[in-house]
C-alpha positions as CSV (number, residue, x, y, z in Angstrom):
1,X,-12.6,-15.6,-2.0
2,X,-14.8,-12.7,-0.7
3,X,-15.9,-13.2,2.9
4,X,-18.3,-10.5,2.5
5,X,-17.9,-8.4,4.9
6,X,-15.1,-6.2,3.2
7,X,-17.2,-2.4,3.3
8,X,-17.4,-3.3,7.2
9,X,-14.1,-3.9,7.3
10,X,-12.3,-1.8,4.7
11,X,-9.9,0.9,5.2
12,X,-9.2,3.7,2.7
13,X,-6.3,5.7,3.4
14,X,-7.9,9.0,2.7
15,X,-5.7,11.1,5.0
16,X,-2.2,9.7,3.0
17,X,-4.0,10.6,-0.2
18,X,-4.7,13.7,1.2
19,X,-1.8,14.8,2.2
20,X,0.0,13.5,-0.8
21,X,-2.3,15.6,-3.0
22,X,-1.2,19.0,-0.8
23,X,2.4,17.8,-1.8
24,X,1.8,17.1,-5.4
25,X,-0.4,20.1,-5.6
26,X,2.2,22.4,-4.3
27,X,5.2,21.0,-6.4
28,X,3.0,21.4,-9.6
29,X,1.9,24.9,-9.2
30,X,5.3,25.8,-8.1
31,X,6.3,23.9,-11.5
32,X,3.5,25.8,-13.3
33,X,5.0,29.3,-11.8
34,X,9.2,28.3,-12.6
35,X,8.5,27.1,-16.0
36,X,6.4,29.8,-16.8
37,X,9.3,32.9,-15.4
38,X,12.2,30.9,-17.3
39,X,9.8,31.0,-20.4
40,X,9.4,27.2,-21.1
41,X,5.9,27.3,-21.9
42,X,5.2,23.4,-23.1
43,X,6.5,22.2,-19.4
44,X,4.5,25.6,-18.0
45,X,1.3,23.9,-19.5
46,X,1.9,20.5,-18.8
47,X,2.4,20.8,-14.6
48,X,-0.6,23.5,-15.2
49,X,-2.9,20.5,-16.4
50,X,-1.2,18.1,-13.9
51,X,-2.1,21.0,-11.1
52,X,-5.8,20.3,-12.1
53,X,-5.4,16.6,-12.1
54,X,-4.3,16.7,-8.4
55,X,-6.6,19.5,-7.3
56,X,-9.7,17.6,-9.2
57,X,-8.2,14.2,-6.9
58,X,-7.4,16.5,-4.2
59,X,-11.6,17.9,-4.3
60,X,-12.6,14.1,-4.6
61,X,-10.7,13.0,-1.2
62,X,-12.1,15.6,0.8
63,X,-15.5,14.9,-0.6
64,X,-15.1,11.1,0.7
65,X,-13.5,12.4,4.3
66,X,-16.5,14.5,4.6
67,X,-19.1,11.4,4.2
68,X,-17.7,9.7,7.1
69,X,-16.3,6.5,7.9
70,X,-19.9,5.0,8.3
71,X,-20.8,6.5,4.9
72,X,-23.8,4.0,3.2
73,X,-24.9,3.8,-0.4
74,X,-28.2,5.4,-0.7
75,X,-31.8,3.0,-1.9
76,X,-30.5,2.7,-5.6
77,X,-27.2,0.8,-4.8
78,X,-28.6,-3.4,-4.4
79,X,-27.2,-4.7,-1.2
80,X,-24.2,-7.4,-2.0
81,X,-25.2,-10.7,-1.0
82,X,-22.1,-12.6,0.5
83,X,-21.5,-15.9,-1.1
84,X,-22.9,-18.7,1.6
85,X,-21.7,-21.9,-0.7
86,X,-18.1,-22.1,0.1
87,X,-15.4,-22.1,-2.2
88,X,-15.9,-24.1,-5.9
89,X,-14.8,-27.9,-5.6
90,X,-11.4,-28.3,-6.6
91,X,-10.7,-30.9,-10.0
């Protein structure tokens, strides 16, 4: 049951995501760069488009840091109206 209050009182863990990113970021380019010395293109290409993945995740999660944590839909998102009846009688 939804008390409605959950985008008061939810937490995103933006800074672990992050940080994560940096870390898968680094390990695919580096994969990206090895593969592509030692010659084996198919892996070369496949942690290239995995690098974009993470940087394209990595471009999101600083995009939602930098709205702040009291970061509010603008006029076109409706308001969620919290459910005042109580949970559904059980049978």
């Amino acid at each position: 049951m939804r008390s409605g209050n959950e985008p008061v009182t939810a937490r995103s863990p933006l800074r672990l995501r992050f940080w994560l990113s940096v870390w898968g970021l680094v390990w695919a380019v580096g994969g990206t760069v090895a593969f592509a010395v030692i010659g084996v293109r198919s892996w070369a290409v496949i942690c290239g488009v995995l690098a974009l993945v993470v940087l394209a995740d990595l471009v999101m999660v600083v995009h939602r840091m930098r709205q702040g944590p009291r970061y509010q839909p603008g006029r076109d998102v409706p308001p969620y109206t919290p459910d005042r009846h109580g949970p559904p009688p059980r049978s």
